[in-house]
PDB file of the backbone (N, CA, C, O) and the ligand in Angstrom, with CONECT records:
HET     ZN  A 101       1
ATOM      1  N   UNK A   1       6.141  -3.245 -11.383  1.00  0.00           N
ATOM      2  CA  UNK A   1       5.584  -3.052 -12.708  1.00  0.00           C
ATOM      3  C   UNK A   1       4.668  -1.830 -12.676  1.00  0.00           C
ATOM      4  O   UNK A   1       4.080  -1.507 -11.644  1.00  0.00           O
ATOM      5  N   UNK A   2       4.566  -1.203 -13.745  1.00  0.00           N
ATOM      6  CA  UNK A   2       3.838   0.009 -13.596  1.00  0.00           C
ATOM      7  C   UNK A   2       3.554   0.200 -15.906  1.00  0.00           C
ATOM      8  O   UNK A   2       4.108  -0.138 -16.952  1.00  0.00           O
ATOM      9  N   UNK A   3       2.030   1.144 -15.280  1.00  0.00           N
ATOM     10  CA  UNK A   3       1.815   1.444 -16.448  1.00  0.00           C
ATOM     11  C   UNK A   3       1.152   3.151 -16.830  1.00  0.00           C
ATOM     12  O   UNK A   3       1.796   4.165 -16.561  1.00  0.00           O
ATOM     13  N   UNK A   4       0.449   3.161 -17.166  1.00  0.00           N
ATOM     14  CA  UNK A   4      -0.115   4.883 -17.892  1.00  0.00           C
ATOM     15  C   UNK A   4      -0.882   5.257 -15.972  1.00  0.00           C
ATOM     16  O   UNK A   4      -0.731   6.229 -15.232  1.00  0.00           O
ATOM     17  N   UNK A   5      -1.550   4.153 -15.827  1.00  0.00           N
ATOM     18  CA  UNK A   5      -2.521   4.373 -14.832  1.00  0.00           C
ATOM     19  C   UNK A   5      -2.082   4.171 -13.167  1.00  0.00           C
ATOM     20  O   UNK A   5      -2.788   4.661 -12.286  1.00  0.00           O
ATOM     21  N   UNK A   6      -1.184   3.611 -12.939  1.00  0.00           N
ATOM     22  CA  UNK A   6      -0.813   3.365 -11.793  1.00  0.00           C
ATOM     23  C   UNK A   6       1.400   2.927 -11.412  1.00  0.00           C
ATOM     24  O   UNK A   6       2.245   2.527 -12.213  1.00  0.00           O
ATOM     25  N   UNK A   7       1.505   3.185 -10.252  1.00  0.00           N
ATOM     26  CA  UNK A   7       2.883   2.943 -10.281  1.00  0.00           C
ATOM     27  C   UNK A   7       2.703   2.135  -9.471  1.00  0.00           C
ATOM     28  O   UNK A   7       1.533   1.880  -9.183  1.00  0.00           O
ATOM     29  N   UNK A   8       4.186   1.167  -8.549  1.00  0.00           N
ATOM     30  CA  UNK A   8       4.107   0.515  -7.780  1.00  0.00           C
ATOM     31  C   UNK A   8       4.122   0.575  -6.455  1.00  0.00           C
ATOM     32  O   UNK A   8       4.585   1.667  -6.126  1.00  0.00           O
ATOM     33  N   UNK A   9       3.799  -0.166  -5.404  1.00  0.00           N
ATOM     34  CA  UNK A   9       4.287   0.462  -3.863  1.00  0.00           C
ATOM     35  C   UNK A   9       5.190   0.838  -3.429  1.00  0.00           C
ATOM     36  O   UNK A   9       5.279   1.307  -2.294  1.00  0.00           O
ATOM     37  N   UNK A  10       5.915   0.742  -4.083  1.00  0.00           N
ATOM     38  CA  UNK A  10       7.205   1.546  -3.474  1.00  0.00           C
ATOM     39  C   UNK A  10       7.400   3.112  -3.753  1.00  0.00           C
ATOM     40  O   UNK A  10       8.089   3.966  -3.196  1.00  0.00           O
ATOM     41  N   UNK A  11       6.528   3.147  -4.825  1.00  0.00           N
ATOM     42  CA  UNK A  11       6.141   4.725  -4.941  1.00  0.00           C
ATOM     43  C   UNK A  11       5.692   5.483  -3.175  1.00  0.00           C
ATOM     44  O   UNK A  11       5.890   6.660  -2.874  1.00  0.00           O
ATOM     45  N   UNK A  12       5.044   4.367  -2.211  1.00  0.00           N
ATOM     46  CA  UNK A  12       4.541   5.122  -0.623  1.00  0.00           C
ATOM     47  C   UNK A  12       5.842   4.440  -0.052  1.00  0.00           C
ATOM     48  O   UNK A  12       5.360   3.550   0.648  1.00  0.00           O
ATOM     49  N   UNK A  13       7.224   4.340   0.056  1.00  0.00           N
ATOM     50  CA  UNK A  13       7.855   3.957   0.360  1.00  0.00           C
ATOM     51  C   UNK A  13       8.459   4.910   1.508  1.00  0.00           C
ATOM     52  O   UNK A  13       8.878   4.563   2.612  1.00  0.00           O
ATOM     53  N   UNK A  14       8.388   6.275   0.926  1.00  0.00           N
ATOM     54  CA  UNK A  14       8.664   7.277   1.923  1.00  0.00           C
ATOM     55  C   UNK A  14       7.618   7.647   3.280  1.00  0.00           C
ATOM     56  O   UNK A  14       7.876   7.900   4.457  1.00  0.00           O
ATOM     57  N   UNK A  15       6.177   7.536   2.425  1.00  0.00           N
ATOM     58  CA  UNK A  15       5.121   7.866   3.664  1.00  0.00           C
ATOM     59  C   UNK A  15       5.101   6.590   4.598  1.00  0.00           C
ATOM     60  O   UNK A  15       4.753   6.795   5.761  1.00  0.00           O
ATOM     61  N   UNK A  16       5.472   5.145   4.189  1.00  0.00           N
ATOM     62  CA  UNK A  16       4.739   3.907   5.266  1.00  0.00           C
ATOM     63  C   UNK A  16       6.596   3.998   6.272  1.00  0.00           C
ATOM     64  O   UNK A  16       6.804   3.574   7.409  1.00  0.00           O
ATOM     65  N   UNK A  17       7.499   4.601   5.440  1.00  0.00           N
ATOM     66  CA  UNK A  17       8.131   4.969   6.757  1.00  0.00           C
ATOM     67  C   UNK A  17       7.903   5.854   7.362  1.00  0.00           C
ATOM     68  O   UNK A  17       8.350   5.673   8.494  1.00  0.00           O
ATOM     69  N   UNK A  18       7.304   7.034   7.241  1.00  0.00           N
ATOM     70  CA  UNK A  18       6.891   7.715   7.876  1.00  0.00           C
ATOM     71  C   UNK A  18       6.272   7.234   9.236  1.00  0.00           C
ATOM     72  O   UNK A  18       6.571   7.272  10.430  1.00  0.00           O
ATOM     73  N   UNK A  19       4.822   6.559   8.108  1.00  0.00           N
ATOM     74  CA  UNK A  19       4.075   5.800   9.530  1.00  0.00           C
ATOM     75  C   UNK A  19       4.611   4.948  10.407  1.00  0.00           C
ATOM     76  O   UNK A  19       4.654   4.966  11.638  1.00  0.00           O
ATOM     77  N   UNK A  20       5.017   4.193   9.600  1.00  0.00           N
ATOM     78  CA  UNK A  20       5.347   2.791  10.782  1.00  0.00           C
ATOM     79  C   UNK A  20       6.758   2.984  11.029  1.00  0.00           C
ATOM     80  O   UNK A  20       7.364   2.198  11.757  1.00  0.00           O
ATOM     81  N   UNK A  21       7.435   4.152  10.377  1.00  0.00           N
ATOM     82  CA  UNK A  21       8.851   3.671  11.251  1.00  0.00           C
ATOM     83  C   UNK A  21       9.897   2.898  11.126  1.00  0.00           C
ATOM     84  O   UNK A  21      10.796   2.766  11.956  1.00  0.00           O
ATOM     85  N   UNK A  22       9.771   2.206   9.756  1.00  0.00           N
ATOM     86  CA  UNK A  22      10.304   1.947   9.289  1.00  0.00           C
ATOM     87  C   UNK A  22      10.460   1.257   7.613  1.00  0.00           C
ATOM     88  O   UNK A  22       9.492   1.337   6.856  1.00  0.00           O
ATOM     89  N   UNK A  23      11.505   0.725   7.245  1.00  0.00           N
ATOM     90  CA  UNK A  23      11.083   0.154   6.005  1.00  0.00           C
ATOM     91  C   UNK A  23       9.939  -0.893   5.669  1.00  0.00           C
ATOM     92  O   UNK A  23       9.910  -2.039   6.118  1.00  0.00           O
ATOM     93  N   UNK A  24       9.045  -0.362   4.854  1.00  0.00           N
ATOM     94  CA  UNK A  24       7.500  -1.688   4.466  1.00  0.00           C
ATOM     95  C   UNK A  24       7.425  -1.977   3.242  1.00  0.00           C
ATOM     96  O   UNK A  24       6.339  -2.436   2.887  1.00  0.00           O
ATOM     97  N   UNK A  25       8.528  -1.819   2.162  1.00  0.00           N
ATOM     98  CA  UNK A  25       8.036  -1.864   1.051  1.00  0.00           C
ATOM     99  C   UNK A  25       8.161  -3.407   1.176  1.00  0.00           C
ATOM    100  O   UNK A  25       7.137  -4.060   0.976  1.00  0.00           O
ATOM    101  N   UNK A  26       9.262  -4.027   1.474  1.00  0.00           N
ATOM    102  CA  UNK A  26       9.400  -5.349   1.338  1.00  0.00           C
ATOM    103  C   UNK A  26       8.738  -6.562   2.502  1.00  0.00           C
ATOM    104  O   UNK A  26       8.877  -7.780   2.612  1.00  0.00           O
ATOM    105  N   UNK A  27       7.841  -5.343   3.390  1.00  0.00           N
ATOM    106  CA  UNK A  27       6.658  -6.206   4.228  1.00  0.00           C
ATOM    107  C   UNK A  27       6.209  -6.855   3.646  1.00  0.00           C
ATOM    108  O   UNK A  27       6.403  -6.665   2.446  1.00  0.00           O
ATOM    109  N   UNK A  28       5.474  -7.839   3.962  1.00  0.00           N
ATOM    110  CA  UNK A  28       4.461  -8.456   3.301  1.00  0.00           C
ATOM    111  C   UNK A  28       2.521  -8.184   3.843  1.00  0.00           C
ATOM    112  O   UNK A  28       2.060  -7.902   4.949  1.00  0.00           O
ATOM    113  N   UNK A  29       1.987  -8.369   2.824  1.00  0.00           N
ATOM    114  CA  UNK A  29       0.466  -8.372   2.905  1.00  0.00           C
ATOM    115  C   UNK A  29      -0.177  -8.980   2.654  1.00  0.00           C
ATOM    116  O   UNK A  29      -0.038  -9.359   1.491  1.00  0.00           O
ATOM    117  N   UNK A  30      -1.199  -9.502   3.310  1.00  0.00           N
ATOM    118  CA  UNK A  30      -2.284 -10.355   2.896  1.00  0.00           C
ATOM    119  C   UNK A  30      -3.493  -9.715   2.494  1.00  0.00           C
ATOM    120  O   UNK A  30      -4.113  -9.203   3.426  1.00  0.00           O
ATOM    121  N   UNK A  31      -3.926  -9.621   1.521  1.00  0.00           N
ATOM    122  CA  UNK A  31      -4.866  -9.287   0.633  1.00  0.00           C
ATOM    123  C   UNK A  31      -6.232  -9.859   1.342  1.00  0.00           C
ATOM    124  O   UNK A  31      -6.407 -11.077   1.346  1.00  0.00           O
ATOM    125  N   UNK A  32      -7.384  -8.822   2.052  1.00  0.00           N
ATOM    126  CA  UNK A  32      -8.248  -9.308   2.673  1.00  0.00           C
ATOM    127  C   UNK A  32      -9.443 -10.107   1.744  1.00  0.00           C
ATOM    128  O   UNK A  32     -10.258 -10.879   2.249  1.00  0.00           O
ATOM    129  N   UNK A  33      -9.388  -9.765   0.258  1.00  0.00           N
ATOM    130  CA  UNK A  33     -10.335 -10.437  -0.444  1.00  0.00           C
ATOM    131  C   UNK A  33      -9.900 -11.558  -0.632  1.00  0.00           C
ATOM    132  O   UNK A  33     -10.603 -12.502  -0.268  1.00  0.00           O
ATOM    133  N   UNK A  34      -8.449 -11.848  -1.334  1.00  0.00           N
ATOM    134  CA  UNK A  34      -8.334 -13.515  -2.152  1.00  0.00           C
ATOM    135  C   UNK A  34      -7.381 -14.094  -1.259  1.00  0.00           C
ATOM    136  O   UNK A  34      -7.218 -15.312  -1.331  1.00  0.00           O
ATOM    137  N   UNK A  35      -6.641 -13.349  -0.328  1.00  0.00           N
ATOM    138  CA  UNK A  35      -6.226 -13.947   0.306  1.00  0.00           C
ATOM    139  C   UNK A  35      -4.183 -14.136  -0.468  1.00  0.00           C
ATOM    140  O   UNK A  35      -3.451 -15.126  -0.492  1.00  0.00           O
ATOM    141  N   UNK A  36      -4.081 -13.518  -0.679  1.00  0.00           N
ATOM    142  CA  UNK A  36      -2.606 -13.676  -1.625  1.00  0.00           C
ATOM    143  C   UNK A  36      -2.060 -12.830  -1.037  1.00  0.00           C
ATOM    144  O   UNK A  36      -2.582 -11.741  -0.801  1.00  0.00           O
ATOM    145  N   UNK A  37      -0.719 -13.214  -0.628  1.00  0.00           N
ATOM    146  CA  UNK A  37       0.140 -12.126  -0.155  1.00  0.00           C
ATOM    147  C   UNK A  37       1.544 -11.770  -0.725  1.00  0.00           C
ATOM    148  O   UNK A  37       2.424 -12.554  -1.079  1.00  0.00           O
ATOM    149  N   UNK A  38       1.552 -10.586  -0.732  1.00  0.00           N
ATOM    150  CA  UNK A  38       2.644  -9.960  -1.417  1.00  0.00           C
ATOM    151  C   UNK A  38       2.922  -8.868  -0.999  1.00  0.00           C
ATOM    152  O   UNK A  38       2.146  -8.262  -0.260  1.00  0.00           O
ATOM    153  N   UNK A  39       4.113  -8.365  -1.387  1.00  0.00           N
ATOM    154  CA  UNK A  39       5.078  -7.229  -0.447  1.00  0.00           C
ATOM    155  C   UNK A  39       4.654  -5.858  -1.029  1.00  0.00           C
ATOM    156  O   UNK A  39       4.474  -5.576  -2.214  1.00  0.00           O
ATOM    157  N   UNK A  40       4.526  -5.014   0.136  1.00  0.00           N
ATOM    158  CA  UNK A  40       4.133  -3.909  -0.107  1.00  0.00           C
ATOM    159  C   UNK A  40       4.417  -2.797  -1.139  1.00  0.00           C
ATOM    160  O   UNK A  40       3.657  -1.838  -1.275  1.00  0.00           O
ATOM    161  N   UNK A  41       5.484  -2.957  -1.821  1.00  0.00           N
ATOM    162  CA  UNK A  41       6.444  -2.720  -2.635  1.00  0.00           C
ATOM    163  C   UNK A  41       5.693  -3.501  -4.189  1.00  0.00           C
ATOM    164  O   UNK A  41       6.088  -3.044  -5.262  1.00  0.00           O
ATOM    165  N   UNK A  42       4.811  -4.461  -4.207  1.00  0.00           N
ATOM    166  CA  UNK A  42       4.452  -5.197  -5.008  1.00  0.00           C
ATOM    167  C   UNK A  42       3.616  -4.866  -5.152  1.00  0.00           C
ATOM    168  O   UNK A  42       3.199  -5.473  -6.139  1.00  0.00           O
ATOM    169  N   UNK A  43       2.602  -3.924  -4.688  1.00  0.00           N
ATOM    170  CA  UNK A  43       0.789  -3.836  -5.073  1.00  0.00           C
ATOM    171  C   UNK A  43       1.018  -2.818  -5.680  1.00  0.00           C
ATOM    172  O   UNK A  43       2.105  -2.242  -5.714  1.00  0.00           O
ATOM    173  N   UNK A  44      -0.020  -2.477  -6.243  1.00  0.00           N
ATOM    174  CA  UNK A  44      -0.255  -1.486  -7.241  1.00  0.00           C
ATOM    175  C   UNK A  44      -1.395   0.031  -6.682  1.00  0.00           C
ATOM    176  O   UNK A  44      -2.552   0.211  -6.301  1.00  0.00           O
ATOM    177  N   UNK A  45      -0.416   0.662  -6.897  1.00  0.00           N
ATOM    178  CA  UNK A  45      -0.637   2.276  -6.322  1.00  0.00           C
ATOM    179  C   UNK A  45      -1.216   3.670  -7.290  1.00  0.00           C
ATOM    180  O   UNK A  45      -0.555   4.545  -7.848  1.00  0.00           O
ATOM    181  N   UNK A  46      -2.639   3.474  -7.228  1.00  0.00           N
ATOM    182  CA  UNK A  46      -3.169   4.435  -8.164  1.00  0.00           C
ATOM    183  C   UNK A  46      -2.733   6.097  -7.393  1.00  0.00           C
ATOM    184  O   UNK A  46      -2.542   6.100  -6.177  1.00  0.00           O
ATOM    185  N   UNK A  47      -2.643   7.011  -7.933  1.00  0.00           N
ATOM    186  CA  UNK A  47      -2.497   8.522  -7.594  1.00  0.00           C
ATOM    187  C   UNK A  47      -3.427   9.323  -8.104  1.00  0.00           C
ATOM    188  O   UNK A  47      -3.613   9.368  -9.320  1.00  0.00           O
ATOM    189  N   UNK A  48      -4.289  10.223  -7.041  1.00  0.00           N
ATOM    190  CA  UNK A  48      -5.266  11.188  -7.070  1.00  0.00           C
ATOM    191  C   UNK A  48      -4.786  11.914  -6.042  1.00  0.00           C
ATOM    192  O   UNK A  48      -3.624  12.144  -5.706  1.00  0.00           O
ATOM    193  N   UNK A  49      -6.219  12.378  -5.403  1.00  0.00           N
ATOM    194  CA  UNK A  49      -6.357  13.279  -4.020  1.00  0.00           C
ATOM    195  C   UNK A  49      -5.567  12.465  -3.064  1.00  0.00           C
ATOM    196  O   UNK A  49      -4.895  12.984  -2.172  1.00  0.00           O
ATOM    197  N   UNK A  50      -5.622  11.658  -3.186  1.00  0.00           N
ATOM    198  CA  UNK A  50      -4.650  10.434  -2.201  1.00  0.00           C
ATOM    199  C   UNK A  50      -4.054   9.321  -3.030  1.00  0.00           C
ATOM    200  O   UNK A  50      -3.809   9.462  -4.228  1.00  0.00           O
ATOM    201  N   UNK A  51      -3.807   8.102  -2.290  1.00  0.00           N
ATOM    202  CA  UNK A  51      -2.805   7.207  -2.767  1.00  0.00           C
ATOM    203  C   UNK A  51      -3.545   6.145  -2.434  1.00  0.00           C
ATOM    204  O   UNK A  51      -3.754   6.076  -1.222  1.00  0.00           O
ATOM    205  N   UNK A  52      -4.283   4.811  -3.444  1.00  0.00           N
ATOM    206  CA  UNK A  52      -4.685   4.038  -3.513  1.00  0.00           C
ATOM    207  C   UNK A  52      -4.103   2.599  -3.620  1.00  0.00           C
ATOM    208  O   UNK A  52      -3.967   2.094  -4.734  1.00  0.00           O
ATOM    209  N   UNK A  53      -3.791   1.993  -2.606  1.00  0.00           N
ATOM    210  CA  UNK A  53      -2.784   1.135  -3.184  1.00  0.00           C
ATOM    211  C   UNK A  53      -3.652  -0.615  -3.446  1.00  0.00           C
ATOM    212  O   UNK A  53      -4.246  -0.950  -2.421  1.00  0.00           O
ATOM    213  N   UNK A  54      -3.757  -1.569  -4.511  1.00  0.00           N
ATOM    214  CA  UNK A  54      -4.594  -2.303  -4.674  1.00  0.00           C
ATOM    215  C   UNK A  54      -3.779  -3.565  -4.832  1.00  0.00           C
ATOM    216  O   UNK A  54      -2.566  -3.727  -4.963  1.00  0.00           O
ATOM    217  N   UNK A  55      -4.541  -4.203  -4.794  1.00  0.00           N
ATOM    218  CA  UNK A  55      -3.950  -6.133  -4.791  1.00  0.00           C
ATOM    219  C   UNK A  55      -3.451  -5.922  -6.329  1.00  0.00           C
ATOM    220  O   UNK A  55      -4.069  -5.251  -7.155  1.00  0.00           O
ATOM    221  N   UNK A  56      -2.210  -6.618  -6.576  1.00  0.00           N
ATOM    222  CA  UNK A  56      -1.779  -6.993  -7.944  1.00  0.00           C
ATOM    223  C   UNK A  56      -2.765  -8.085  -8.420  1.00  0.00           C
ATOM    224  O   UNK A  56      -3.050  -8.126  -9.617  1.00  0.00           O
ATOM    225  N   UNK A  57      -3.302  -8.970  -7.556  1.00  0.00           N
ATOM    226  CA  UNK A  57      -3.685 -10.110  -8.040  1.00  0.00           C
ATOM    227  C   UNK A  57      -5.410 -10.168  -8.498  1.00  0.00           C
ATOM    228  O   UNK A  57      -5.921 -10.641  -9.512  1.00  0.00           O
ATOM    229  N   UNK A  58      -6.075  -9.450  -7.245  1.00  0.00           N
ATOM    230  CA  UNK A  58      -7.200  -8.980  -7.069  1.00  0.00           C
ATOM    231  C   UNK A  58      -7.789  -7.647  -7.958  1.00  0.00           C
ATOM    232  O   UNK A  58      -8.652  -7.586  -8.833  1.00  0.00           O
ATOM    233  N   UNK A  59      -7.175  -6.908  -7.511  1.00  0.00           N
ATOM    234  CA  UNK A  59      -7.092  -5.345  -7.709  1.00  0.00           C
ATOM    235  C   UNK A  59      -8.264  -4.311  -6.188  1.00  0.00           C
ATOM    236  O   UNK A  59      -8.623  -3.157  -5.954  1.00  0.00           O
ATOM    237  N   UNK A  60      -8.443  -5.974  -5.455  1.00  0.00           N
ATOM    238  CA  UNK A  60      -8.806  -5.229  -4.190  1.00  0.00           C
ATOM    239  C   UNK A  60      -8.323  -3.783  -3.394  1.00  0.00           C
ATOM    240  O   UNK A  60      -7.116  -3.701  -3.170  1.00  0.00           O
ATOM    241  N   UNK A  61      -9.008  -2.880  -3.047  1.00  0.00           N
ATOM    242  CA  UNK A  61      -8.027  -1.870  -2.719  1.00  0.00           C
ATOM    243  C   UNK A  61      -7.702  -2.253  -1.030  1.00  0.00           C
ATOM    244  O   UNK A  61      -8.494  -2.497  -0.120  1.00  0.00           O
ATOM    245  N   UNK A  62      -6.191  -2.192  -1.040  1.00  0.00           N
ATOM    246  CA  UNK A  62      -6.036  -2.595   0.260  1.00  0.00           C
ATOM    247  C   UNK A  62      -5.828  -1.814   1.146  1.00  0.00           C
ATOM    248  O   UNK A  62      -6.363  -1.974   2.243  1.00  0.00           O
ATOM    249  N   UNK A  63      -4.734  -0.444   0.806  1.00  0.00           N
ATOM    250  CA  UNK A  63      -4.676   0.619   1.746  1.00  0.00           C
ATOM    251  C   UNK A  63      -5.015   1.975   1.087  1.00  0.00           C
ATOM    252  O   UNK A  63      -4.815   2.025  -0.127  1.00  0.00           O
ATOM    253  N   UNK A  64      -5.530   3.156   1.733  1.00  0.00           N
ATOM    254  CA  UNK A  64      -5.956   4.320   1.138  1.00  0.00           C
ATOM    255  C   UNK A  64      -5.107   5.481   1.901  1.00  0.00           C
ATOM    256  O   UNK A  64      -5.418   5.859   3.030  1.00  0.00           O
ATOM    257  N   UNK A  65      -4.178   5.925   1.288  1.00  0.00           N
ATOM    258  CA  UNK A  65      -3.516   7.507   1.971  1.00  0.00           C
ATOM    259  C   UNK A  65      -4.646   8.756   1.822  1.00  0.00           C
ATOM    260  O   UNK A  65      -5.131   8.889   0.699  1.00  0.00           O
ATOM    261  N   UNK A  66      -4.930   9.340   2.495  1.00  0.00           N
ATOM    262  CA  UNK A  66      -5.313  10.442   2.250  1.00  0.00           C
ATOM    263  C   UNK A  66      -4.136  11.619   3.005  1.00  0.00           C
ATOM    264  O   UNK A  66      -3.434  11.183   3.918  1.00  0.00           O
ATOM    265  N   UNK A  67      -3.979  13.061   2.582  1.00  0.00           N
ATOM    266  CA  UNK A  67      -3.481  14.244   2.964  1.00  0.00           C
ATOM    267  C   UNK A  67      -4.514  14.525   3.837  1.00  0.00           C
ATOM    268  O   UNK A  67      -5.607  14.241   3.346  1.00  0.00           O
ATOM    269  N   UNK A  68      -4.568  15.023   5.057  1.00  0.00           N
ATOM    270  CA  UNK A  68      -5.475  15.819   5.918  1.00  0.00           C
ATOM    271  C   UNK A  68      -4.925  16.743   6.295  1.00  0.00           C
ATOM    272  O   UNK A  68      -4.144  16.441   7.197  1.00  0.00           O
ATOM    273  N   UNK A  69      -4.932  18.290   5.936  1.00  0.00           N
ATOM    274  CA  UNK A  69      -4.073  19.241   6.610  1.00  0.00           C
ATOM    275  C   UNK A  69      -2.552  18.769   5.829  1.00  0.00           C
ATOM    276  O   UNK A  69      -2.179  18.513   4.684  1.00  0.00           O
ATOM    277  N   UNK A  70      -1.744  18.854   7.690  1.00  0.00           N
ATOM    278  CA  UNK A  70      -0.451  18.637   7.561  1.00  0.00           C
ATOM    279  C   UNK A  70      -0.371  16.912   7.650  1.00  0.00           C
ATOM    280  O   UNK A  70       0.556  16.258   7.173  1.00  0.00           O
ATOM    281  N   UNK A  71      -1.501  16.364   8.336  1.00  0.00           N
ATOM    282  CA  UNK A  71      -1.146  15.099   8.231  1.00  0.00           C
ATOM    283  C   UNK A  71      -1.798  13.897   7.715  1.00  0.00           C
ATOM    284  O   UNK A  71      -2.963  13.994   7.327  1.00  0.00           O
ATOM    285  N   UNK A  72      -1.199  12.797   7.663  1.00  0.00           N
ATOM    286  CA  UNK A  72      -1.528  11.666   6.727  1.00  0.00           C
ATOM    287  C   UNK A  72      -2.307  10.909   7.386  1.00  0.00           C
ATOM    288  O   UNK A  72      -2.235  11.062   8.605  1.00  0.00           O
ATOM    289  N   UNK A  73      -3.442   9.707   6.804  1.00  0.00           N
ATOM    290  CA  UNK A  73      -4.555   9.728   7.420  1.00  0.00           C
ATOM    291  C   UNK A  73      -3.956   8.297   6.609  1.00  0.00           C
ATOM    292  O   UNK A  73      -3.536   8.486   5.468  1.00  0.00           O
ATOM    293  N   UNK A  74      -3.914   7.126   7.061  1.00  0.00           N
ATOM    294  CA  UNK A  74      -3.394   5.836   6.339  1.00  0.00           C
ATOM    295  C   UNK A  74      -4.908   4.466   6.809  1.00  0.00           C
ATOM    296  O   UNK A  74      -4.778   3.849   7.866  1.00  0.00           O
ATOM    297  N   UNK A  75      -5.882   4.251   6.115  1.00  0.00           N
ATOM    298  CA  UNK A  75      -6.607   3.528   6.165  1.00  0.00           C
ATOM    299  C   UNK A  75      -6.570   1.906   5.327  1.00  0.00           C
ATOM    300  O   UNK A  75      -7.015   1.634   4.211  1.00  0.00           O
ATOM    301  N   UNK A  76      -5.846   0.967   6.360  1.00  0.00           N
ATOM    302  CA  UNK A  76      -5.532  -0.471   6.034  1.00  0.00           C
ATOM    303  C   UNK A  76      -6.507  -1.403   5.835  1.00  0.00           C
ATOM    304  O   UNK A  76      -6.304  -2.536   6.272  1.00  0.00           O
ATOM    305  N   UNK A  77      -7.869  -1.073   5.069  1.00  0.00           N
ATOM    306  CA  UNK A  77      -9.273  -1.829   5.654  1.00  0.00           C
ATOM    307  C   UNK A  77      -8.822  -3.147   4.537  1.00  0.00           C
ATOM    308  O   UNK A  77      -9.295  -4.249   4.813  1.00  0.00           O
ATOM    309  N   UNK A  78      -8.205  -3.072   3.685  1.00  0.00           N
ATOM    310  CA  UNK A  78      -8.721  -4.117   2.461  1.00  0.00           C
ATOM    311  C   UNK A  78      -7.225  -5.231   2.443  1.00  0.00           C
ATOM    312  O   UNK A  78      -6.902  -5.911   1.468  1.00  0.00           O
ATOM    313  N   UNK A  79      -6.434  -5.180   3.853  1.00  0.00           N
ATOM    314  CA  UNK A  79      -5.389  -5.756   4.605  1.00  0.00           C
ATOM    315  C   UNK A  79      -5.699  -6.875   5.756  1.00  0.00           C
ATOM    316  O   UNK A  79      -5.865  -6.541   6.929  1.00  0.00           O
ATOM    317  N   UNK A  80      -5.764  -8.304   5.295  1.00  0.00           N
ATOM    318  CA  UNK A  80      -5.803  -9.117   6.754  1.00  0.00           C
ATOM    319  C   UNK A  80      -4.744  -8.971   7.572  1.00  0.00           C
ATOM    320  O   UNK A  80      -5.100  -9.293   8.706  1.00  0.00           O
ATOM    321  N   UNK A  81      -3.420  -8.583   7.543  1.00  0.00           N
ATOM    322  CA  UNK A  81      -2.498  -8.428   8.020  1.00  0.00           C
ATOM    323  C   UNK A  81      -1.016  -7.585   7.607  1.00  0.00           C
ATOM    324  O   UNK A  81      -1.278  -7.412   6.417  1.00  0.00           O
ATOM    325  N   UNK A  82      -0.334  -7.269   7.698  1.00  0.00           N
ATOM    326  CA  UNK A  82       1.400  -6.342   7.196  1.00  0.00           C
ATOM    327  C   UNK A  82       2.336  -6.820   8.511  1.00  0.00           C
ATOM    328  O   UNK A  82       2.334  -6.375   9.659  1.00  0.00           O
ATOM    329  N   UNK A  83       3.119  -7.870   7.921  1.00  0.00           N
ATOM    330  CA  UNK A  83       4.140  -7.786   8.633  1.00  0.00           C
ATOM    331  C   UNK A  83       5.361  -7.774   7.831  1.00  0.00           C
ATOM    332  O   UNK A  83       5.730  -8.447   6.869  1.00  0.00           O
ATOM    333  N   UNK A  84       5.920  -6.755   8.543  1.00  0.00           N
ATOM    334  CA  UNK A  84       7.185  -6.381   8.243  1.00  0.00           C
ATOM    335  C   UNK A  84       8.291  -7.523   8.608  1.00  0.00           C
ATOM    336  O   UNK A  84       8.272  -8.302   9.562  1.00  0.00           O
ATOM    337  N   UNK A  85       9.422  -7.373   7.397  1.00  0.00           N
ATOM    338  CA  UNK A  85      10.355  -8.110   7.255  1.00  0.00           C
ATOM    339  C   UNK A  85      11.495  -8.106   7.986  1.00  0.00           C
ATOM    340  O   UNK A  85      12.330  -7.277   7.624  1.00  0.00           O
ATOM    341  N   UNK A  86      11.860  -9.004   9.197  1.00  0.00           N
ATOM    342  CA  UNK A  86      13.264  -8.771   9.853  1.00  0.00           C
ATOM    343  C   UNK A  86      14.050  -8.561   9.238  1.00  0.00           C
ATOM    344  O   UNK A  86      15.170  -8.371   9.711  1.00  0.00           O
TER     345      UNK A  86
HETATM  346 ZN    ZN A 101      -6.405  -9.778  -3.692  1.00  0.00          ZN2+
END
């Protein structure tokens, strides 16, 4: 779902393969504030200087992209966990 202000995770679908190597949209996450988990592909991804991606449920921010240079700087603080889907 997406609106004026934000798109969905799958919008970083290209960079979290980047990082991790493989497909994460359909990982799952646990949301370090309420505790709800949902697939990476499912949170909601504001766009600025970087890529904000926040709890659908919460609106906790869970992961933060930043550009550094040539490379990507991926900070998971507002994440109890991401595991990816066999
Ligand atoms: Zn939450």
């Amino acid at each position: 779902m997406t609106d004026a202000t934000h798109v969905d995770g799958n919008a970083l679908g290209g960079l979290l393969i980047e990082v991790f190597g493989r497909e994460m949209t359909d990982a799952h996450g646990c949301c370090a504030s309420c505790g709800t988990v949902n697939q990476l592909g499912a949170m909601r991804v504001y766009r600025s200087a970087g890529d904000v991606m926040r709890c659908p449920t919460c609106g906790n921010v869970t992961i933060v992209t930043v550009a550094i240079q040539e490379h990507t700087r991926v900070y998971p603080a507002g994440v109890r966990w991401i595991e990816p889907v066999a």
